[in-house]
PDB file of N, CA, C and O in Angstrom:
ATOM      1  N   UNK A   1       0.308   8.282   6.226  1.00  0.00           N
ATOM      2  CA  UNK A   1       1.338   9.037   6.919  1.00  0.00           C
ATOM      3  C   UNK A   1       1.886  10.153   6.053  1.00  0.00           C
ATOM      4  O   UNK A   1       2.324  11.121   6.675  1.00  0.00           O
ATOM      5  N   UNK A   2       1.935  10.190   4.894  1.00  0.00           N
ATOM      6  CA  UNK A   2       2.132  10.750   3.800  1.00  0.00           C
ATOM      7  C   UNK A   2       1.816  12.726   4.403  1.00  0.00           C
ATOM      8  O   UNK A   2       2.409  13.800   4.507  1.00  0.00           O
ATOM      9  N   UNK A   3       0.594  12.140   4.610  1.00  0.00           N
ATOM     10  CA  UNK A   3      -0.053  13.936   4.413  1.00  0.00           C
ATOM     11  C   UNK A   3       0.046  14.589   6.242  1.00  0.00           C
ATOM     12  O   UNK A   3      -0.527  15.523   6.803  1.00  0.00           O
ATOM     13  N   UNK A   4       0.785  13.835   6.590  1.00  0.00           N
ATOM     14  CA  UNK A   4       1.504  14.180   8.147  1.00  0.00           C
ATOM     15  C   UNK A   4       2.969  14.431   7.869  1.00  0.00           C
ATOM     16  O   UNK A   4       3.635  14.124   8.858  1.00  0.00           O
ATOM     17  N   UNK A   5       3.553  14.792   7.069  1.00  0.00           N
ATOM     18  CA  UNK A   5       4.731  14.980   6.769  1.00  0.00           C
ATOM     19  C   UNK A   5       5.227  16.282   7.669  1.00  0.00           C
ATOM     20  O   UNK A   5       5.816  16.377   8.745  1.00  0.00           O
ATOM     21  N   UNK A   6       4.750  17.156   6.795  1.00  0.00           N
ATOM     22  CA  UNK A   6       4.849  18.658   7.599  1.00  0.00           C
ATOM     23  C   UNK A   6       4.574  18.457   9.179  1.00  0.00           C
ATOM     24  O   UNK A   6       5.375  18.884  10.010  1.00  0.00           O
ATOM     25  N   UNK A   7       3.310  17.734   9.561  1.00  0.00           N
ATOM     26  CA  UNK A   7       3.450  17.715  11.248  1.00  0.00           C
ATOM     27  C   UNK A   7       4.651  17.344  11.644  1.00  0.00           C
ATOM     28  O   UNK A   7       5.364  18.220  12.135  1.00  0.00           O
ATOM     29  N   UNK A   8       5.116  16.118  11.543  1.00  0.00           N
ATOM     30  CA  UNK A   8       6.094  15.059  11.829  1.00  0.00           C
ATOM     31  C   UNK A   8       7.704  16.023  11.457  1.00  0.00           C
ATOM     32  O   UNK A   8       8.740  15.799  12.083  1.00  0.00           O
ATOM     33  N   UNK A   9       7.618  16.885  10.537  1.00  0.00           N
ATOM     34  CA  UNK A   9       8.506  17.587  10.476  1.00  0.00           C
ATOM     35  C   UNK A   9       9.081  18.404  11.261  1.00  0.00           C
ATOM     36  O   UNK A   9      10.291  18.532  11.448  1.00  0.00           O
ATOM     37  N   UNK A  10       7.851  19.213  11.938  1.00  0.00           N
ATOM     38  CA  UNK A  10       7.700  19.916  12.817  1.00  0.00           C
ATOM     39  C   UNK A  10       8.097  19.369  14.418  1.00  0.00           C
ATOM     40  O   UNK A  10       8.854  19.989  15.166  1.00  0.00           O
ATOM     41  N   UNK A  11       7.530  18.293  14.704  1.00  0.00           N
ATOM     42  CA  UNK A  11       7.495  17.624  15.607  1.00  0.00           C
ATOM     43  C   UNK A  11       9.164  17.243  15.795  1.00  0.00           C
ATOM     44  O   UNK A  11       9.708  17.360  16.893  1.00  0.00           O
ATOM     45  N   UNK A  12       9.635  16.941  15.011  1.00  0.00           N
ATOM     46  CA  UNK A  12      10.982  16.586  15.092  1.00  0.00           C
ATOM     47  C   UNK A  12      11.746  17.650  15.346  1.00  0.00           C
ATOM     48  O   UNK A  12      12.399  17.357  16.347  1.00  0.00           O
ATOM     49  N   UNK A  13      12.116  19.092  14.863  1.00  0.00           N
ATOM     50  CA  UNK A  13      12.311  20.050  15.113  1.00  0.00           C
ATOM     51  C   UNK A  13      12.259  20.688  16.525  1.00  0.00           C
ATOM     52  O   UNK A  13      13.034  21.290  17.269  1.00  0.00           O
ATOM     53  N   UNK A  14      11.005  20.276  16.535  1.00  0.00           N
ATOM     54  CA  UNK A  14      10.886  20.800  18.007  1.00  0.00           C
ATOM     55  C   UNK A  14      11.598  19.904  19.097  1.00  0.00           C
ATOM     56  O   UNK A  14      11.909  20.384  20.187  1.00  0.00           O
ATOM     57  N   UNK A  15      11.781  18.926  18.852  1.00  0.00           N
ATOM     58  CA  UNK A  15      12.328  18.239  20.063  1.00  0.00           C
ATOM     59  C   UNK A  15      13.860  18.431  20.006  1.00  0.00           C
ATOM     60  O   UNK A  15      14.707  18.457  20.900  1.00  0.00           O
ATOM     61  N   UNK A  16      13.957  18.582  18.395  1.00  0.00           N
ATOM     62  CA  UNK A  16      15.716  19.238  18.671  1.00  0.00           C
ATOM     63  C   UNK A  16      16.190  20.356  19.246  1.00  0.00           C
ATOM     64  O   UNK A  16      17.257  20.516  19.837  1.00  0.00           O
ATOM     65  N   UNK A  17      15.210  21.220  19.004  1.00  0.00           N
ATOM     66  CA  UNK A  17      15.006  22.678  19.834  1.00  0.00           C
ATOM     67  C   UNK A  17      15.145  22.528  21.374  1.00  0.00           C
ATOM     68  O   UNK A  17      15.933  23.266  21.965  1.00  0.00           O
ATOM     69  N   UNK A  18      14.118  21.233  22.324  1.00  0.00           N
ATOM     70  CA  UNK A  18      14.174  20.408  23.223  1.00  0.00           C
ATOM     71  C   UNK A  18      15.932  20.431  23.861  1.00  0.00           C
ATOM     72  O   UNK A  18      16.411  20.902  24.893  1.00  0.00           O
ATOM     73  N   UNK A  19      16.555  19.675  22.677  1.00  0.00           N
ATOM     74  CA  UNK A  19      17.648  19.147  22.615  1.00  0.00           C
ATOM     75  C   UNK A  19      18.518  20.520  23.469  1.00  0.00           C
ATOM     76  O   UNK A  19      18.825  20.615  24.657  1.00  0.00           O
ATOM     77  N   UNK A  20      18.746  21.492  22.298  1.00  0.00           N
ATOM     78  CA  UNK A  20      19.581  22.318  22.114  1.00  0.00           C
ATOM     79  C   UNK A  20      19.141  23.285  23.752  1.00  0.00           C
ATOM     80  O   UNK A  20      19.903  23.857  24.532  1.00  0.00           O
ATOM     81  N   UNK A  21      18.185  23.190  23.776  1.00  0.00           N
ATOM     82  CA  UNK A  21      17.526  23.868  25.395  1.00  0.00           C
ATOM     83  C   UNK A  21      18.619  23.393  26.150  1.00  0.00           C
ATOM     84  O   UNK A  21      19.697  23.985  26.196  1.00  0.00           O
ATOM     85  N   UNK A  22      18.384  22.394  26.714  1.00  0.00           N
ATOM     86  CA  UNK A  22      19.485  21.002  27.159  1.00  0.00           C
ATOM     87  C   UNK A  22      21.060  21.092  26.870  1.00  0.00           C
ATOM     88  O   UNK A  22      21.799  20.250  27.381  1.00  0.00           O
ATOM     89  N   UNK A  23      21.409  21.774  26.322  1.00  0.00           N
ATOM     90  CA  UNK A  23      23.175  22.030  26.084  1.00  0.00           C
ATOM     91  C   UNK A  23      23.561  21.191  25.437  1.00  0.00           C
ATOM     92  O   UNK A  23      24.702  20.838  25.736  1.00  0.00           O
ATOM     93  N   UNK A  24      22.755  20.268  24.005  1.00  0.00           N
ATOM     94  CA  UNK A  24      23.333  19.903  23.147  1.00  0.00           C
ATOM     95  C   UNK A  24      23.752  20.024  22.122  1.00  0.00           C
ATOM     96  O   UNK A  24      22.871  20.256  21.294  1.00  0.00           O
ATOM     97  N   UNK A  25      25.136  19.961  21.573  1.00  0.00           N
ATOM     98  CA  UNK A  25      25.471  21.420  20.980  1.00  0.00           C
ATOM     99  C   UNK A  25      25.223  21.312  19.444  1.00  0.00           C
ATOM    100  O   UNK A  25      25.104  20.187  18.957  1.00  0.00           O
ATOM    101  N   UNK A  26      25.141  22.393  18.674  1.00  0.00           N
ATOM    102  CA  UNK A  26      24.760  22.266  17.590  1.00  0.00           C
ATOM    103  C   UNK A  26      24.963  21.369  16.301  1.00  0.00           C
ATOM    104  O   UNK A  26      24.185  21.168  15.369  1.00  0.00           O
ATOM    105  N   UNK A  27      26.354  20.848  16.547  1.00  0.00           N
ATOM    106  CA  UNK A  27      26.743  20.083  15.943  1.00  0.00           C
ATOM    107  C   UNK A  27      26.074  18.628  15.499  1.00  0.00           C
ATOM    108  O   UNK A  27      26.265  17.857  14.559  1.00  0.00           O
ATOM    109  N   UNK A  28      25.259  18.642  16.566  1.00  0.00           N
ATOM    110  CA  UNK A  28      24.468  16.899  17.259  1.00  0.00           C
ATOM    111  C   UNK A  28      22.993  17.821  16.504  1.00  0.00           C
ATOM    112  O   UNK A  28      22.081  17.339  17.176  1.00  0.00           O
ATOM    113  N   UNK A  29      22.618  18.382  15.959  1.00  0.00           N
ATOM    114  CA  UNK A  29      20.985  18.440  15.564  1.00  0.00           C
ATOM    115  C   UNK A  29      20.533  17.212  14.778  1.00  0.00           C
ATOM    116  O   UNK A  29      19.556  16.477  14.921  1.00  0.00           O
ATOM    117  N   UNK A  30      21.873  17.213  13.616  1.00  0.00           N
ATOM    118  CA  UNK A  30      21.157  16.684  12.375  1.00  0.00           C
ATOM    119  C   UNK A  30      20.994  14.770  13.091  1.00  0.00           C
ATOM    120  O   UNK A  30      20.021  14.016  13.061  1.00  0.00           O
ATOM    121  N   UNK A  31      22.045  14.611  13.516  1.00  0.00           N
ATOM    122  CA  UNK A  31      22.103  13.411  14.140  1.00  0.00           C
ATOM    123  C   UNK A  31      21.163  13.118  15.770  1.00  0.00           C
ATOM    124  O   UNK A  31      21.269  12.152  16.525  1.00  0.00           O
ATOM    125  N   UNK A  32      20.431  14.127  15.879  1.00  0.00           N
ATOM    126  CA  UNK A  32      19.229  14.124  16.512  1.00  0.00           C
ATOM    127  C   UNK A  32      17.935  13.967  15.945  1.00  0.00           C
ATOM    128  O   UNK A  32      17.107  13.114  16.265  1.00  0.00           O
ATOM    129  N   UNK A  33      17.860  14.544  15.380  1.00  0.00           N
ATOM    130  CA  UNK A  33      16.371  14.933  14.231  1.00  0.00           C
ATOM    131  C   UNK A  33      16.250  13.486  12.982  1.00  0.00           C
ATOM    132  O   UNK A  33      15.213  13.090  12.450  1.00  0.00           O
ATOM    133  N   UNK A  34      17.252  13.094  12.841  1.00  0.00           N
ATOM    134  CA  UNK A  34      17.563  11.694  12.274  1.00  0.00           C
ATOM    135  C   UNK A  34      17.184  10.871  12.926  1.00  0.00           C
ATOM    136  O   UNK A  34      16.464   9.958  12.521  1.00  0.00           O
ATOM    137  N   UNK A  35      17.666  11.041  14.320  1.00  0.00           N
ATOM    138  CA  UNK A  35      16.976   9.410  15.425  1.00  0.00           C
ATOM    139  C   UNK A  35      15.783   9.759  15.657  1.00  0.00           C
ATOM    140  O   UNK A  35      15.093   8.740  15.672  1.00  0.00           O
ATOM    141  N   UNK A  36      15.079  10.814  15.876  1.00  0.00           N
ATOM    142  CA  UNK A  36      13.827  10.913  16.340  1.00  0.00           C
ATOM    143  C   UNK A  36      12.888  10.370  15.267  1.00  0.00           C
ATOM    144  O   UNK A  36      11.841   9.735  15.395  1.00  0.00           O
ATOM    145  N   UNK A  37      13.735  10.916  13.829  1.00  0.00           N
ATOM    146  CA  UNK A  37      12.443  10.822  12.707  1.00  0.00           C
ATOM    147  C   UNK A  37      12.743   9.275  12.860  1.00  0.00           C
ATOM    148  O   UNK A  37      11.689   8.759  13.233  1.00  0.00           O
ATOM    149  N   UNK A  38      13.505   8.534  12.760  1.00  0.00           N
ATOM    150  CA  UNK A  38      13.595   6.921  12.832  1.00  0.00           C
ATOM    151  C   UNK A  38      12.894   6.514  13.704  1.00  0.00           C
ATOM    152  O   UNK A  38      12.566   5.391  13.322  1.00  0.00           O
ATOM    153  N   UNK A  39      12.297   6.762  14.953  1.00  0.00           N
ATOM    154  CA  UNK A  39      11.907   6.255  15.863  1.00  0.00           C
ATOM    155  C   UNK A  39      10.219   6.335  15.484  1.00  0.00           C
ATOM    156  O   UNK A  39       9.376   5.450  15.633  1.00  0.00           O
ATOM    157  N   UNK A  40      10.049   7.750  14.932  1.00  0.00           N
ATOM    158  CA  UNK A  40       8.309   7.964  14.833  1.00  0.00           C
ATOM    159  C   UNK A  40       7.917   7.198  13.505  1.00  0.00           C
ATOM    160  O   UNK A  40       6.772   6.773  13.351  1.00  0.00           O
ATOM    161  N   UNK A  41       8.910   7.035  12.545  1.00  0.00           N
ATOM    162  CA  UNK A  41       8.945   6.534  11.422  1.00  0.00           C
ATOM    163  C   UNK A  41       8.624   4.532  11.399  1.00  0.00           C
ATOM    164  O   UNK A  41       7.645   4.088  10.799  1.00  0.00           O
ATOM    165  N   UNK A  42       9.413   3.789  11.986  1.00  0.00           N
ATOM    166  CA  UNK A  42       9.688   2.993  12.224  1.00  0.00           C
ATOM    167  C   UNK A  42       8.919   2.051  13.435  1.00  0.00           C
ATOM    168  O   UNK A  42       9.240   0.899  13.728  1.00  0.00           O
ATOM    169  N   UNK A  43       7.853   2.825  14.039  1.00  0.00           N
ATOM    170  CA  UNK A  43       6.999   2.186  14.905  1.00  0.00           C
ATOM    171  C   UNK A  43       5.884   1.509  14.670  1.00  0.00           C
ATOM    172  O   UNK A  43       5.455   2.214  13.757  1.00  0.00           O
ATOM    173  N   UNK A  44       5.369   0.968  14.755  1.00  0.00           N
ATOM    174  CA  UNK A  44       4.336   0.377  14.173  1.00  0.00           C
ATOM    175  C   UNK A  44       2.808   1.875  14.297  1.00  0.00           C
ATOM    176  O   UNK A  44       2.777   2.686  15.223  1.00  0.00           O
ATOM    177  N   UNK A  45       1.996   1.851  13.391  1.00  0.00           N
ATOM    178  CA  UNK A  45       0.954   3.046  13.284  1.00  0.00           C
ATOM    179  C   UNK A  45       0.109   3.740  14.302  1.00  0.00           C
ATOM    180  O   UNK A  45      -0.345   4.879  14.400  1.00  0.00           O
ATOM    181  N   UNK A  46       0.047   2.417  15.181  1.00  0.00           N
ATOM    182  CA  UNK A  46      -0.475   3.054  16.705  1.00  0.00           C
ATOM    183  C   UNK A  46       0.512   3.329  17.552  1.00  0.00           C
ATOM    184  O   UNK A  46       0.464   4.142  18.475  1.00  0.00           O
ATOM    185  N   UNK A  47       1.284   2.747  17.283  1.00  0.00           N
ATOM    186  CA  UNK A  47       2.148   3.333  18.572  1.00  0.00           C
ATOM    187  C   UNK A  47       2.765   4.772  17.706  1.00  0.00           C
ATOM    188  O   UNK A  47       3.159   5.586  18.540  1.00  0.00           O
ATOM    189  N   UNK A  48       2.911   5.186  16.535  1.00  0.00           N
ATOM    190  CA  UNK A  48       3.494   6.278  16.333  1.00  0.00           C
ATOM    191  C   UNK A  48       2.351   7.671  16.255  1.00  0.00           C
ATOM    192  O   UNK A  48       2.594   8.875  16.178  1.00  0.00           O
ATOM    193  N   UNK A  49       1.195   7.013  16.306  1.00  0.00           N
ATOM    194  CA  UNK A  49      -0.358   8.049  16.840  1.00  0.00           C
ATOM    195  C   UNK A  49      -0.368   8.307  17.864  1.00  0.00           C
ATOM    196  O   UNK A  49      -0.666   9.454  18.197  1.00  0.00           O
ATOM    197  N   UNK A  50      -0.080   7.446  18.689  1.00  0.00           N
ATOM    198  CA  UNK A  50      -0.039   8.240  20.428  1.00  0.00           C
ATOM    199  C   UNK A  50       1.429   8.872  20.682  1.00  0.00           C
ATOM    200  O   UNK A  50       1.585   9.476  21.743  1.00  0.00           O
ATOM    201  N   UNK A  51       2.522   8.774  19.778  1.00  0.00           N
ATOM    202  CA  UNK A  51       3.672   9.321  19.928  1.00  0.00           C
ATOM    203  C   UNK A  51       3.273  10.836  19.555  1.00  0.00           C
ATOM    204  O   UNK A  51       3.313  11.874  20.216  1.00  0.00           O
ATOM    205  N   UNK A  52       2.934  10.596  18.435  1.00  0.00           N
ATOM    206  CA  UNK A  52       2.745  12.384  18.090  1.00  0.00           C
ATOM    207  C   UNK A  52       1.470  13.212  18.840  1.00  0.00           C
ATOM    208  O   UNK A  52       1.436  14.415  19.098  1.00  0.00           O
ATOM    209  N   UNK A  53       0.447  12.202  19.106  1.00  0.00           N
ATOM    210  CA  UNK A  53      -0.515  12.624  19.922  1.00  0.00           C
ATOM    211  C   UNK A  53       0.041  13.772  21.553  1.00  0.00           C
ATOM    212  O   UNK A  53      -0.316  14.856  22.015  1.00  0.00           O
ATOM    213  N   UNK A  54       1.360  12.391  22.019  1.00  0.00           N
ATOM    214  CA  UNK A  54       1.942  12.920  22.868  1.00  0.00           C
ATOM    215  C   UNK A  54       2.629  13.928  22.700  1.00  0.00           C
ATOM    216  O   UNK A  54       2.806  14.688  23.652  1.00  0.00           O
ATOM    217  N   UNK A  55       3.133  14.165  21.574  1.00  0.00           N
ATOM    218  CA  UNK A  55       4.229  14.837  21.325  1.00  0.00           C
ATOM    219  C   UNK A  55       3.946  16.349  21.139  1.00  0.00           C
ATOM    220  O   UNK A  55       4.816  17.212  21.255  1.00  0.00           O
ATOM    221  N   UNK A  56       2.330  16.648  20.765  1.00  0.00           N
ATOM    222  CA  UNK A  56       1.938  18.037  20.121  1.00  0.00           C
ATOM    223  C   UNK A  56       1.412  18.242  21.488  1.00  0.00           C
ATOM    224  O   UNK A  56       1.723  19.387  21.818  1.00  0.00           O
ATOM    225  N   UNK A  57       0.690  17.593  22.526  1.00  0.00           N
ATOM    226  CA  UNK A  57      -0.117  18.075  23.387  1.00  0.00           C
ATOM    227  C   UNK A  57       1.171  18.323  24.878  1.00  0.00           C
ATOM    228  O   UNK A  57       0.799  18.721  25.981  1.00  0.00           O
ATOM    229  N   UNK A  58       2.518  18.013  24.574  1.00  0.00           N
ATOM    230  CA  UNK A  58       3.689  17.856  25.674  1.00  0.00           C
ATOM    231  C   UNK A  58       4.112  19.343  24.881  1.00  0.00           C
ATOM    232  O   UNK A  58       3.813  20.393  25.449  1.00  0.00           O
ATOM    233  N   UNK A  59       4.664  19.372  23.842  1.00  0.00           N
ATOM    234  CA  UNK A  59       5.404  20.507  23.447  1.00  0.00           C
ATOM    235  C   UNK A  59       4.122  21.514  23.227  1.00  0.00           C
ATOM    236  O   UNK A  59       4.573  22.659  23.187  1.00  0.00           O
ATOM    237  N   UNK A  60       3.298  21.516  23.136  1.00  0.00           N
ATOM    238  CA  UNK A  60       2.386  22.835  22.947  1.00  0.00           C
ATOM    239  C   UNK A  60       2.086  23.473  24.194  1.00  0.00           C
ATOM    240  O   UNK A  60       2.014  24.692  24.344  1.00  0.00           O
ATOM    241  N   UNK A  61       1.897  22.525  25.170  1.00  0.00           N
ATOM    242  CA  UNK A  61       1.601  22.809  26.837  1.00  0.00           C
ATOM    243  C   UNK A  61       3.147  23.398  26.696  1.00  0.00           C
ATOM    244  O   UNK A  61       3.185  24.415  26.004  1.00  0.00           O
ATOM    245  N   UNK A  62       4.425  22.960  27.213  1.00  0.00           N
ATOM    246  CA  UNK A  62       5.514  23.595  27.407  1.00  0.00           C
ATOM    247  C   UNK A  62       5.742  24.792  26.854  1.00  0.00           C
ATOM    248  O   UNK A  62       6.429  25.563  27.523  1.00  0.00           O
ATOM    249  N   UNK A  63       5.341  25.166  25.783  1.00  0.00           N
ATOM    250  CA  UNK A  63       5.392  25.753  24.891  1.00  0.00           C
ATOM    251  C   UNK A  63       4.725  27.092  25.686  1.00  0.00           C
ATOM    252  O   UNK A  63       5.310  27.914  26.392  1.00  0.00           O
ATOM    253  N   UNK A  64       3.954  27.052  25.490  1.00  0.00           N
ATOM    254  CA  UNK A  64       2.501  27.856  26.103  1.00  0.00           C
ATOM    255  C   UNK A  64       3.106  28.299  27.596  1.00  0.00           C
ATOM    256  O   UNK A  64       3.126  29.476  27.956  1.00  0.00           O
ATOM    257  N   UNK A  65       3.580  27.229  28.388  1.00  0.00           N
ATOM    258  CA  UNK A  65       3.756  27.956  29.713  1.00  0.00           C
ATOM    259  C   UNK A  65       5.210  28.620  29.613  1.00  0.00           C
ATOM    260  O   UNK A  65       5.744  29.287  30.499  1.00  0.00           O
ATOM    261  N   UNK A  66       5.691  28.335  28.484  1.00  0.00           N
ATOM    262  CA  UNK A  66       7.536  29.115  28.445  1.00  0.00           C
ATOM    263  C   UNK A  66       6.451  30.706  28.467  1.00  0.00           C
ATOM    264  O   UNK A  66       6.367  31.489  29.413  1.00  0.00           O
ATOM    265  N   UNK A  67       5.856  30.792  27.355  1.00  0.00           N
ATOM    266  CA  UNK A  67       5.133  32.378  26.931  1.00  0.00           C
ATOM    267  C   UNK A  67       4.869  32.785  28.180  1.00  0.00           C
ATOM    268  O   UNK A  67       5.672  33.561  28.697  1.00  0.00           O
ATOM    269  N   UNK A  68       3.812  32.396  28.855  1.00  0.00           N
ATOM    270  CA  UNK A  68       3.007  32.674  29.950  1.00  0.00           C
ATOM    271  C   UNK A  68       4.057  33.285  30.667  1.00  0.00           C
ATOM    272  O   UNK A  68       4.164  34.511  30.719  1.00  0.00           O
ATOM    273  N   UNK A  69       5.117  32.237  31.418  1.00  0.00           N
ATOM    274  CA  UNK A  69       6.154  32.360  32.558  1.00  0.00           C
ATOM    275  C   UNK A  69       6.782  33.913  32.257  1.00  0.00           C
ATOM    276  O   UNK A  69       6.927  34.901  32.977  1.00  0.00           O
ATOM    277  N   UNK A  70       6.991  33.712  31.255  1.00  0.00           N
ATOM    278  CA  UNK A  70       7.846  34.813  30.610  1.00  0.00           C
ATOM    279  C   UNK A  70       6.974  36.395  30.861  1.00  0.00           C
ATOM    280  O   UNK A  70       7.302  37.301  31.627  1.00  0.00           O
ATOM    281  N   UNK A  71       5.978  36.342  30.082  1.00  0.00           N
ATOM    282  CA  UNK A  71       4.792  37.355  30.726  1.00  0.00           C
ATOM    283  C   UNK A  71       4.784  37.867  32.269  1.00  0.00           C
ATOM    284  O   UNK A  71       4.626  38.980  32.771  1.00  0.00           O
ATOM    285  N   UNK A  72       4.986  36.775  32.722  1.00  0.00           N
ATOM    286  CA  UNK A  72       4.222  37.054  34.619  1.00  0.00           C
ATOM    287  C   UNK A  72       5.510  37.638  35.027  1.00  0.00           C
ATOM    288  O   UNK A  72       5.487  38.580  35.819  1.00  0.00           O
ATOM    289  N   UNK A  73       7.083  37.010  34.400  1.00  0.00           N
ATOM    290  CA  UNK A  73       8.113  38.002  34.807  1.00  0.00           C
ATOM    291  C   UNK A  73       8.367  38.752  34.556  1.00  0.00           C
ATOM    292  O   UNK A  73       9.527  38.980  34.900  1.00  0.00           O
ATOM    293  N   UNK A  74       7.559  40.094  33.618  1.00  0.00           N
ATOM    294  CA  UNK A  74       7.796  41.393  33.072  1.00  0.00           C
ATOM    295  C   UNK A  74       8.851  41.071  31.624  1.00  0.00           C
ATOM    296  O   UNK A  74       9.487  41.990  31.107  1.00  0.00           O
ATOM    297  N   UNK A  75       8.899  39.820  31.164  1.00  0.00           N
ATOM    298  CA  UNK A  75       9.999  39.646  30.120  1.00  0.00           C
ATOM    299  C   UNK A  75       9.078  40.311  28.666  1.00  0.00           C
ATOM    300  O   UNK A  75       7.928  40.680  28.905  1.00  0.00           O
ATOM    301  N   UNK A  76       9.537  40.434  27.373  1.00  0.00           N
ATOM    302  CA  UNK A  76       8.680  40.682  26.484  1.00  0.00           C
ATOM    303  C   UNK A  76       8.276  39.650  25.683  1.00  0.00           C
ATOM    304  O   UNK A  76       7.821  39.880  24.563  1.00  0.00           O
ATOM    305  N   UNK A  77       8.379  38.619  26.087  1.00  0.00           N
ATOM    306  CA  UNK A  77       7.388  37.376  25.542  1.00  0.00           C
ATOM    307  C   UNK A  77       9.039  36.399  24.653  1.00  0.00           C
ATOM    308  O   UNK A  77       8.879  35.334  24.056  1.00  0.00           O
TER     309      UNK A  77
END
């Protein structure tokens, strides 16, 4: 798990980003990004492989269609 650090870093981030989308206010990150890393941290090894599995192929799709959407409405990306 070691050399997944940086993913898992990332991954957490992003869901606070998630968060903050959502109207949660800034104050609540660190105490967000704390429960998440506890949760991916603290699972047993398969279940935290299909977490992040889920987690890059959910936020990269979202991700991707925020750009897109944004495009098709004349926005600048």
């Amino acid at each position: 798990m070691e050399q997944d650090i940086l993913t898992l870093a990332a991954l957490v981030a992003a869901f606070v980003g998630v968060a903050k989308a959502y109207g949660v206010k800034a104050k609540h990150s660190s105490a967000i990004a704390l429960a998440v890393a506890t949760v991916i941290v603290l699972v047993p090894a398969e279940v935290r492989d299909k977490i992040i599995l889920i987690s890059t192929i959910g936020l990269t799709a979202s991700g991707a269609y925020s750009y897109v959407k944004k495009r098709e409405d004349g926005g600048n990306g």
